[in-house]
TIBANU-415799 format. One line per 3 residues: number of its first residue (from 1); their letters; for each residue x, y, z of N, C-alpha, C, CB. Coordinates in steps of 0.05 Angstrom, whole numbers. Glycine has a CB too. Example, Ala and Ser with C-alpha at 12.3 -4.5 7.8 and 13.67 -1.06 7.14 Angstrom:
1) AS) 264/-114/156/246/-90/156/264/-66/156/226/-89/181; 257/-45/142/273/-21/143/258/1/157/282/-12/114
This chain:
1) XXX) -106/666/-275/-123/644/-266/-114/618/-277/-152/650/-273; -104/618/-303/-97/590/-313/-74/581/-301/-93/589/-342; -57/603/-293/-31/597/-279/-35/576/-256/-18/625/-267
4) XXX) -55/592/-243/-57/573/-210/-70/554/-218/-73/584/-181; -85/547/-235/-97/522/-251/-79/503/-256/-108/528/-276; -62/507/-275/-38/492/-279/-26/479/-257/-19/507/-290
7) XXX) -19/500/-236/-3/494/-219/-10/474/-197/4/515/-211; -41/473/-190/-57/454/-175/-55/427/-197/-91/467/-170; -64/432/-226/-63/399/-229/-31/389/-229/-78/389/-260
10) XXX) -11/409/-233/17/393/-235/14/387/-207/49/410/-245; 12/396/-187/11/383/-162/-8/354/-146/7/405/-150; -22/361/-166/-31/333/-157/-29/311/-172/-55/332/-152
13) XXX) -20/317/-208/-9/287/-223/18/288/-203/-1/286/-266; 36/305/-191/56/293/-177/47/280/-153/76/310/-170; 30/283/-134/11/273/-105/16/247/-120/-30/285/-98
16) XXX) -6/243/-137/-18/215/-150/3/198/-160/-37/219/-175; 28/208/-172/49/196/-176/62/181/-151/66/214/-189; 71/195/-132/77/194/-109/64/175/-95/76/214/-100
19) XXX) 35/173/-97/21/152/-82/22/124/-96/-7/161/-77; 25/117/-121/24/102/-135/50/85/-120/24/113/-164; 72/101/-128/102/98/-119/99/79/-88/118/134/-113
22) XXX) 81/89/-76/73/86/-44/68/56/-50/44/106/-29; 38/58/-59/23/36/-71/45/17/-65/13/39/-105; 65/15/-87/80/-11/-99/94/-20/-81/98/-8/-124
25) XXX) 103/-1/-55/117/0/-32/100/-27/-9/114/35/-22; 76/-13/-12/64/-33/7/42/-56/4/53/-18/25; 48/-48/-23/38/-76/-33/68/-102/-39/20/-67/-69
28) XXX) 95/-88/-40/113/-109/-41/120/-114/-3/142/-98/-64; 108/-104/10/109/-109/40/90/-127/42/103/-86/59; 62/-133/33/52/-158/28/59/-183/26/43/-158/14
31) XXX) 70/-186/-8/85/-198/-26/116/-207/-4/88/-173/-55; 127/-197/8/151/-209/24/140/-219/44/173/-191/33; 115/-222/57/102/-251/80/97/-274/63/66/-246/97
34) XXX) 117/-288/78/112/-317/60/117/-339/78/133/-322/32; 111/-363/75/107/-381/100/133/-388/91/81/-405/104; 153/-407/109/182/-422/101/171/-445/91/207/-429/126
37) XXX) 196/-447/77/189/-466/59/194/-490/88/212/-468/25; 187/-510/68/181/-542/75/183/-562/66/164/-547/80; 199/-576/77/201/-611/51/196/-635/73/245/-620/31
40) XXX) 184/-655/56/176/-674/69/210/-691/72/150/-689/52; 204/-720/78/220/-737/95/234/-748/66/201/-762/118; 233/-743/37/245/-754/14/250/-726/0/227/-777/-3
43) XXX) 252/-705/9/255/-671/8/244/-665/-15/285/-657/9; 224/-678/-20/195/-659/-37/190/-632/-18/157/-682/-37; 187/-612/-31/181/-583/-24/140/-594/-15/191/-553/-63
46) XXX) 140/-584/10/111/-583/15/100/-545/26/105/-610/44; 73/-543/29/65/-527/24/71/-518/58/42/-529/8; 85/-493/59/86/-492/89/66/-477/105/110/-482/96
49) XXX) 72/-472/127/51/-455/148/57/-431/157/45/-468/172; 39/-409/158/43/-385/170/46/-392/207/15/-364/160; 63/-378/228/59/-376/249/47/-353/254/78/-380/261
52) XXX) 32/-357/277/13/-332/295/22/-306/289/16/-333/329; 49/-306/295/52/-277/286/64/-269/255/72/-265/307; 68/-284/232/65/-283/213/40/-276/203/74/-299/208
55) XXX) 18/-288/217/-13/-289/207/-19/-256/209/-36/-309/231; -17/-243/236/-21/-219/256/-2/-195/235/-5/-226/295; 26/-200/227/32/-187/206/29/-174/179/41/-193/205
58) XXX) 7/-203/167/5/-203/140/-20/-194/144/11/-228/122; -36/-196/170/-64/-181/163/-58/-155/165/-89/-187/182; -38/-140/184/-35/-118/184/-20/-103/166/-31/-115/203
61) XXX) -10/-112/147/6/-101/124/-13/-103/99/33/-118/119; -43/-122/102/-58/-126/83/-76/-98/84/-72/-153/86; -83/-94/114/-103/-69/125/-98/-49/114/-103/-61/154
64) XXX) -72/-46/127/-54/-14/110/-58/-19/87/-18/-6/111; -53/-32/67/-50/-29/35/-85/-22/29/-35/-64/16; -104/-38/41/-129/-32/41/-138/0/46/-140/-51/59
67) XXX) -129/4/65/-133/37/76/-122/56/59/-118/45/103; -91/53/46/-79/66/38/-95/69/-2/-49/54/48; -108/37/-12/-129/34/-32/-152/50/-29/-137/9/-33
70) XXX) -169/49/-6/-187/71/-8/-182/105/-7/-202/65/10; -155/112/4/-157/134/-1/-148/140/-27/-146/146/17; -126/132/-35/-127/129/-68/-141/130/-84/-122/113/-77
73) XXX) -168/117/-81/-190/113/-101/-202/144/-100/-215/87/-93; -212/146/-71/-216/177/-64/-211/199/-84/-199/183/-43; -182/208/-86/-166/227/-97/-161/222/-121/-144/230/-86
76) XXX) -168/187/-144/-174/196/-163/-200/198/-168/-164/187/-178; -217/198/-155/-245/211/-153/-243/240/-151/-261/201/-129; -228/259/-150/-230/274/-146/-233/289/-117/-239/273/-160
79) XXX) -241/275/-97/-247/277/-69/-216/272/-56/-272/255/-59; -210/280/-25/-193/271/-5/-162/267/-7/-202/249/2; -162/302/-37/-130/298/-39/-107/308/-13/-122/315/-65
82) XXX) -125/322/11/-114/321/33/-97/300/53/-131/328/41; -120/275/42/-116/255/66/-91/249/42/-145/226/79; -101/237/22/-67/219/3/-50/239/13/-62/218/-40
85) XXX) -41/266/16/-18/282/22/-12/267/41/-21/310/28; -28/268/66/-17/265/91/-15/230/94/-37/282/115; -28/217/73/-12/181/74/8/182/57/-30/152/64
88) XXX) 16/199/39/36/196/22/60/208/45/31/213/-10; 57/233/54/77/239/70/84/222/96/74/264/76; 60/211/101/65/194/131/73/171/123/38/188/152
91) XXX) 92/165/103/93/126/95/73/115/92/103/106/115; 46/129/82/25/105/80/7/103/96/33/81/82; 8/106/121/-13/109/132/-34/124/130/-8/111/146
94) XXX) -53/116/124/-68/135/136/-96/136/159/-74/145/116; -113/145/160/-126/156/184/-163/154/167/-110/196/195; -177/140/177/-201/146/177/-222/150/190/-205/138/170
């Protein structure tokens, strides 16, 4: 009995490792939307602008990291180490 004990939590500090790993993945997919830079008419750096589909990107790379955060929280709650499997194995996604 302690055997299969063992063997469930080594499997899920590796899950949780794995998702962490994920984590940093799509949270640096965030972190790389960035507006271009911009300089004014004496090439002072000004603050630049997102386009439409920059905007449409960074919300949807924000969603996933959000989705992929709640299931995370989940599974170290103890709950929904199913779903992290199947967002850790799917790239992140996951399904609610």
């Amino acid at each position: 009995m302690d055997a299969l004990v063992e063997r469930e939590l080594a499997k899920r500090v590796d899950l949780l490792d794995k998702a962490l790993v994920t984590r940093a993945k799509l949270n640096a997919e965030v972190n790389k939307i960035r507006p271009k830079k911009m300089y004014d008419a004496s090439g002072q750096e000004v603050p630049g602008f997102f386009t439409a589909e920059e905007v449409k990107t960074l919300n949807q790379a924000k969603e996933k990291l959000a989705k992929f955060d709640r299931t995370l929280e989940a599974a170290f709650n103890g709950e929904g180490f199913d779903k992290l499997a199947q967002a850790v194995g799917g790239g992140g996604s996951s399904e609610e």
